[in-house]
N, C-alpha and C positions, 0 to 999 in steps of 0.2 A: 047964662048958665056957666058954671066954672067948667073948663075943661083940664082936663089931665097932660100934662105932658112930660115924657120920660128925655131925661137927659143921661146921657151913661156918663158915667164919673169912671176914673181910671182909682180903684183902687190899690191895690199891690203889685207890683211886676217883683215875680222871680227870679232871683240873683243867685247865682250860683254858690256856694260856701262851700269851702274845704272840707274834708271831713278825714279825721286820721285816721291812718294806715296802721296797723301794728306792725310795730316790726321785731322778726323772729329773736329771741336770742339764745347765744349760743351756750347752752351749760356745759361748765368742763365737766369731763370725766375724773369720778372721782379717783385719788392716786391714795395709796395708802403707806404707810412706812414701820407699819407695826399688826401682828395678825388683827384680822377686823373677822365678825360675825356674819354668818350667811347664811339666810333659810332656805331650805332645799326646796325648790320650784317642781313641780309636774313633769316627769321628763328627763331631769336632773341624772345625770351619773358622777361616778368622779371623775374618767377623762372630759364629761363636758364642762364642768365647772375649772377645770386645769387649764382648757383649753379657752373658757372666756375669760378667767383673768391671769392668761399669761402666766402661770404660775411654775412653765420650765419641767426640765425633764425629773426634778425632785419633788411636780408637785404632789401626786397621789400618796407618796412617803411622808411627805411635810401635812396632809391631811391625817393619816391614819396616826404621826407622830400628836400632834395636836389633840386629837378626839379619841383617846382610847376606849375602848368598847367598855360597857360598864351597863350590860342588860339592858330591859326594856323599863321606862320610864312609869308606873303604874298608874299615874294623874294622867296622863296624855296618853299611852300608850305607842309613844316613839321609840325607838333606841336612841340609845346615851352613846354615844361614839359611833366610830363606824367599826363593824367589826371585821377583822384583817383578812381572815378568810375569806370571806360571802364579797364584803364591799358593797353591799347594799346599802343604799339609802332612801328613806321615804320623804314626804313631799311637808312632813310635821315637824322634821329636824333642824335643829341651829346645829350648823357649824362653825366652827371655829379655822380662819383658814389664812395662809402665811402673806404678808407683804409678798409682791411682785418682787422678784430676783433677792428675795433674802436668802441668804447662802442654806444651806442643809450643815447640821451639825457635822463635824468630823469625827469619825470614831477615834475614840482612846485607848491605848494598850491595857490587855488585861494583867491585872496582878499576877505576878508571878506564882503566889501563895494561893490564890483562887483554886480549891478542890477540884480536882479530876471527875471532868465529867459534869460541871456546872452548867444547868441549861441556861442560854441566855437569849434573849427574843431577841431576832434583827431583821431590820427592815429592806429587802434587796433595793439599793440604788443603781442608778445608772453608771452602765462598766464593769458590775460585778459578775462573779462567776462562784460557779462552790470551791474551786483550787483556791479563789483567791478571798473567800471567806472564812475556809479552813484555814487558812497561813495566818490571819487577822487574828482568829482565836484557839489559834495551836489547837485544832480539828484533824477530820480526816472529812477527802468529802464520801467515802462511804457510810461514816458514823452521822453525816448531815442527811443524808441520804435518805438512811434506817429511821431515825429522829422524825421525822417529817413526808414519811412514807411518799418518795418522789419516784415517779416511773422515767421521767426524762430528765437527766440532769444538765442538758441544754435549754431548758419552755422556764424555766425561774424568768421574772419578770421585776419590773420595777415597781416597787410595793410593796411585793408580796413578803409573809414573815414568815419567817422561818426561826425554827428550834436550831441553836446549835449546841453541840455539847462541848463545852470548854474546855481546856488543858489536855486535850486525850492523847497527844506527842509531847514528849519534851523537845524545845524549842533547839537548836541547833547553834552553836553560837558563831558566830563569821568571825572568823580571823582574820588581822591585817594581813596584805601579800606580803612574801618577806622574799629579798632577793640574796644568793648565796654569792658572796667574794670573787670573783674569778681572779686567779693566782697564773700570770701571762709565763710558758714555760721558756723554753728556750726557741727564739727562733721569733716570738709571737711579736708582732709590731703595736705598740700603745697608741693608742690614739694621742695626736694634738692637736691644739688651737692655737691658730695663728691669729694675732689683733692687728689693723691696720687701724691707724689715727686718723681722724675725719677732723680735716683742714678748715 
């Protein structure tokens, strides 16, 4: 009779194999050198958006300069800017928002010819005072005052717009110093200067 018999055979031994690792990599952050677009996240204000990209103590001025207000968008029903007062923002909005450390415009002298009383929108920056935005546009700060119905004219902040009214002093014009002759009488000792020659 045939019988059975099992022989074990070695089929496969398990070998260890490598198997790859991912490795992390690092995305730079993006740097920007010209205003770049930004949708307003959940949450969002304008100091926190200043305050993630570094945008420095002119940024809330450099957004509200950027995105003038321009009503409510009828297809979306976002606002179009941000508007100066409120400074509200919602979660629907593109902004528009400046390169990191781009400078802020410098204000220009007003025309000399500019009508008395010419309202012009300004955006307080950092360092300003109403003394020293009346002297900018030959104001007064109680005509700023009046204009933009302020109860403290210390709490102006960075940002915020104000009306001012143009021309309302005429400008004052500074004279060079001038020095008068002094005519030594009698008696009076003139000053001199002695040179010694360096050998």
């Amino acid at each position: 009779t045939p019988t059975l018999t099992f022989t074990p055979t070695n089929t496969s031994t398990p070998t260890s194999t490598s198997t790859a690792t991912e490795t992390p990599t690092v995305t730079p952050t993006a740097t920007f050198s010209a205003p770049f677009n930004y949708r307003v996240q959940d949450g969002d204000s304008l100091f926190s958006i200043v305050q993630k990209y570094n945008l420095g103590d002119d940024g809330i001025a450099w957004i509200l300069l950027l995105n003038p207000y321009g009503g409510i968008n009828e297809t979306t029903g976002c606002p179009i800017g941000v508007d100066p007062t409120t400074q509200n923002i919602v979660s629907c909005q593109d902004l528009l928002l400046p390169a990191p450390g781009m400078p802020f415009p410098t204000s220009t002298p007003i025309p000399a010819d500019l009508p008395r009383g010419t309202k012009i929108n300004y955006i307080v920056q950092a360092g300003d005072s109403l003394g020293a935005i009346a002297a900018l546009y030959n104001s007064t700060i109680d005509d700023i005052i009046k204009e933009n119905n302020i109860t403290d004219p210390n709490a102006i902040s960075v940002g915020d717009l104000l009306i001012v009214p143009a021309n309302m002093v005429t400008p004052t014009p500074t004279r060079p110093p001038t020095s008068t002759p002094v005519t030594p009488g009698p008696g009076t000792a003139l000053p001199t200067a002695t040179f010694t020659p360096i050998n």
